[in-house]
N, C-alpha and C positions, 0 to 999 in steps of 0.2 A: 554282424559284419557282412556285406556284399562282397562278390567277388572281386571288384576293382577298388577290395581295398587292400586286398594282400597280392595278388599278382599285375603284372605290370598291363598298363591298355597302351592300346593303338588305336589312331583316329583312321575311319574309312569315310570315303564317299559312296554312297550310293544315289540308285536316282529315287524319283517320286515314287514310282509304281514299286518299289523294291520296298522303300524304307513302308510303302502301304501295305504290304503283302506281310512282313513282318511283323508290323502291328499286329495284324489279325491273328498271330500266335500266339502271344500276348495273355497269361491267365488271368493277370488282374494290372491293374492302374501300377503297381507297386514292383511286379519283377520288369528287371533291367533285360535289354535288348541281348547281355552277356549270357544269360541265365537260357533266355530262346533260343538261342544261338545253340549252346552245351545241351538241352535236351532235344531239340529236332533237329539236329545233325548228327549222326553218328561219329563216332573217332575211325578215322581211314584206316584199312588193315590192309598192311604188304600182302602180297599174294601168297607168300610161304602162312600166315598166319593163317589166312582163307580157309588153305588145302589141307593143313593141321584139322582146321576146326570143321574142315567138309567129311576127312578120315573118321574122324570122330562119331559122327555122328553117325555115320555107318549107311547112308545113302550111297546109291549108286546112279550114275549118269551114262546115258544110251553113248553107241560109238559116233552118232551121230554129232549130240551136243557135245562129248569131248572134242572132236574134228574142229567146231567151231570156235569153242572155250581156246586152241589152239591157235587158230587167226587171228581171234581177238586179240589174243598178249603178242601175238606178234606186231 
């Protein structure tokens, strides 16, 4: 069973250079563009999820790159 047979698709346009660039991700003849897509994309994470998983890990950031981590969201 592929993915687009149990969840629903949507048709996109893309251009030339896209739909070529994609190809080349491509492991074999046989996985669908769906499959590319769900592995070299990551799944988006809210910024609370981020900060969770930044806490966590027990790293720390200069006051410097907080200062700017700060403008960016803003």
């Amino acid at each position: 069973m592929t993915i687009g047979e149990y969840m629903g698709t949507k048709s996109i346009n893309v251009s030339e250079e896209a739909y070529e660039r994609l190809k080349t991700w491509k492991q074999s003849d046989e996985e669908s563009f769906t499959s590319v897509i769900l592995r070299v994309l990551p799944k988006r994470k809210s910024i609370l999820e981020s900060y969770r998983e930044f806490q966590r890990s027990g790293k720390t950031i200069s006051d410097e790159d907080a200062d700017q981590l700060i403008k960016d969201l803003e």
